[in-house]
C-alpha positions in Angstrom: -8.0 -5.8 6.2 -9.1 -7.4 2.7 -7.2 -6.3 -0.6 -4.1 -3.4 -0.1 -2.4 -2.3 -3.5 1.5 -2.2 -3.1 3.4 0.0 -5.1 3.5 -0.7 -9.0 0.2 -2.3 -8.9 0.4 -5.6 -7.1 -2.2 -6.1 -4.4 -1.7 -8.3 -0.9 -4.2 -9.4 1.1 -4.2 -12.8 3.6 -4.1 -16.4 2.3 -6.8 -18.3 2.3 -6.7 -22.4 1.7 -7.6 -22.2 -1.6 -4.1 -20.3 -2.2 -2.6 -23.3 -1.2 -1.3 -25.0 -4.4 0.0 -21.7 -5.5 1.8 -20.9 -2.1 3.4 -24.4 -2.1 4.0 -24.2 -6.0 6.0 -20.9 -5.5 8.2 -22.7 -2.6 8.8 -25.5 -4.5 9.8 -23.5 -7.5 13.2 -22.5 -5.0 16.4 -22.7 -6.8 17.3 -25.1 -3.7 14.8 -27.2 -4.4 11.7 -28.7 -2.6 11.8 -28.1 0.9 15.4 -28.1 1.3 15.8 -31.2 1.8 12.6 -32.4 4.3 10.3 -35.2 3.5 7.7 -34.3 1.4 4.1 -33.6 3.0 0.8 -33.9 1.3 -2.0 -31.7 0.7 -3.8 -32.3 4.2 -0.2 -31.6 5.7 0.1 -28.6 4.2 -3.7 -27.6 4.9 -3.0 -28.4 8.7 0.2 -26.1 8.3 -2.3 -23.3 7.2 -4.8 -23.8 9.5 -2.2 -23.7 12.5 -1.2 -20.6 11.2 -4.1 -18.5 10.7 -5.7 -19.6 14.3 -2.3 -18.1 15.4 -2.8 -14.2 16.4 0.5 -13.8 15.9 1.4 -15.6 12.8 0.2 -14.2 9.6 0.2 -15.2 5.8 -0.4 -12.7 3.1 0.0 -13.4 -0.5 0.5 -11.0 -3.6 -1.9 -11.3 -6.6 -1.7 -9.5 -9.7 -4.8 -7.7 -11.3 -6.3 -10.5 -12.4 -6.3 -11.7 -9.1 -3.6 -14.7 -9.5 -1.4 -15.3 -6.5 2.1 -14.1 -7.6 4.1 -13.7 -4.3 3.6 -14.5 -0.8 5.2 -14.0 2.6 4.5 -15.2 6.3 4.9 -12.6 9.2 5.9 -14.2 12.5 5.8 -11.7 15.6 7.1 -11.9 19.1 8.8 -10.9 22.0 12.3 -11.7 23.5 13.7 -10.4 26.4 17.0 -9.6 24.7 16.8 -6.5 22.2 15.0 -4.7 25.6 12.3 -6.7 24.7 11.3 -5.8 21.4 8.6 -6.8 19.6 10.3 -8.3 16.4 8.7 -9.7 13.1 10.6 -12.4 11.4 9.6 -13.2 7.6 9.5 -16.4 6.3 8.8 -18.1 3.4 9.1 -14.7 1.2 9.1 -15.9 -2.5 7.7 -14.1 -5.9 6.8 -16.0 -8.9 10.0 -16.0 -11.6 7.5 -14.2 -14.2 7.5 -11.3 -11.8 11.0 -11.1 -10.5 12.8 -7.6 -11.4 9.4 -5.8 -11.4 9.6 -4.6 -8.7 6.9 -6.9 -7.0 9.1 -8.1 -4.5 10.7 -4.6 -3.3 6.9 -3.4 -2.4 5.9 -6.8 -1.0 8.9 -7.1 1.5 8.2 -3.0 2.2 4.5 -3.2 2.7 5.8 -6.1 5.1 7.6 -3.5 6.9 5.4 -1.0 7.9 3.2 -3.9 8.7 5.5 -4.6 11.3 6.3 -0.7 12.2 2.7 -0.5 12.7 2.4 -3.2 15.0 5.1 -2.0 17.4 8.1 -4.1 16.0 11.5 -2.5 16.6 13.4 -5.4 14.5 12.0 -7.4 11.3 14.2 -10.2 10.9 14.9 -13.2 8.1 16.6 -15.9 7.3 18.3 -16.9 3.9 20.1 -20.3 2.7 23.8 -19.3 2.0 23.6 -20.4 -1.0 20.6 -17.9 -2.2 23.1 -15.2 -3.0 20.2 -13.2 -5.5 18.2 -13.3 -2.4 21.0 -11.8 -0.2 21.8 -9.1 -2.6 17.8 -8.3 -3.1 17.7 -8.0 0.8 21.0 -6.1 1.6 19.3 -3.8 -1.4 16.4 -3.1 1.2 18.4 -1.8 4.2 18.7 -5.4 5.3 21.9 -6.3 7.3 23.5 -9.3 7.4 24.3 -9.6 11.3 24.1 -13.2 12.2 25.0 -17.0 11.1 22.3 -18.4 11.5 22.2 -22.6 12.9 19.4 -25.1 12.7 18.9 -28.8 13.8 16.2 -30.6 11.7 14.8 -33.7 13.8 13.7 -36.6 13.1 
C-alpha cells in the first residue's frame, strides 16, 4: 500500500521519518499556534512519537504529496473498539492539516475522503475528530463533508 492518487491529483501514501520536519512544519503552521499550548519537543521527541506510531497496528500516518513528490497534507488514522456504539469499530482522525498553498483546491476534501473509505474498508461504522472551538474554517470544511457536530469535547493536559 505505497503511493494512491486522491482525486484532483494529490497522492497519499504513509509517512516515513524523513517527512518529519514537514509533518511538524504543517502543525506548527496552525492558526492556534504551536502545539496549542504544550511545551515544545525536539526532534528525537518527535522521532519517538513516529516511531510509536508506526509499530502501532492500529495507528496509522499517511501524508499527501504533490506531483513533485513534496509533502503537502497529512492525517493520522487512529482505530478502535468501544463497547458503546454496539461495539463499533471507529477511526478517529487526528492531526488533519493541508499546507495554506493548497487550501481551497480541493486537496483536503479528497484527503479527509480517501480517509474515509479507508476506514469503511477496515470495518469502521463511525470516523470521528476533534477540532479547537476556535478553528471555525475547520468546522465549516468538516460540516461540508457530512461531518456532524454531536459532542463537546473535554481534555485534561497533565503535567
Amino acid at each position: 500500500m505505497d503511493l494512491q492518487q486522491l482525486s484532483g491529483g494529490a497522492f497519499v501514501r504513509p509517512a516515513r521519518a524523513e517527512d518529519l520536519p514537514r509533518i511538524v512544519g504543517l502543525l506548527e503552521s496552525d492558526a492556534l499556534g504551536p502545539a496549542g499550548g504544550l511545551p515544545a519537543t525536539t526532534a528525537e521527541g518527535y522521532l519517538r512519537a513516529f516511531e510509536a506510531i508506526t509499530a502501532e497496528p492500529s495507528n496509522e500516518l499517511w501524508v499527501a504529496t504533490d506531483e513533485g513528490g513534496e509533502v503537502i497534507g497529512t492525517l493520522q488514522l487512529i482505530f478502535f473498539t468501544t463497547l458503546s456504539w454496539n461495539a463499533a469499530l471507529r477511526a478517529q482522525l487526528a492531526g488533519v492539516r493541508i499546507a495554506a498553498s493548497q487550501r481551497g483546491r480541493g486537496t483536503g476534501s479528497a484527503l479527509v475522503a480517501w480517509a474515509v473509505e479507508r476506514a469503511k474498508s477496515k470495518g469502521c461504522h463511525v470516523v470521528q475528530l476533534s477540532s479547537d472551538k476556535r478553528r471555525a474554517d475547520a468546522h465549516r470544511f468538516y460540516t461540508r463533508l457530512g461531518f456532524v457536530p454531536s459532542h463537546e469535547g473535554l481534555r485534561l493536559v497533565l503535567p
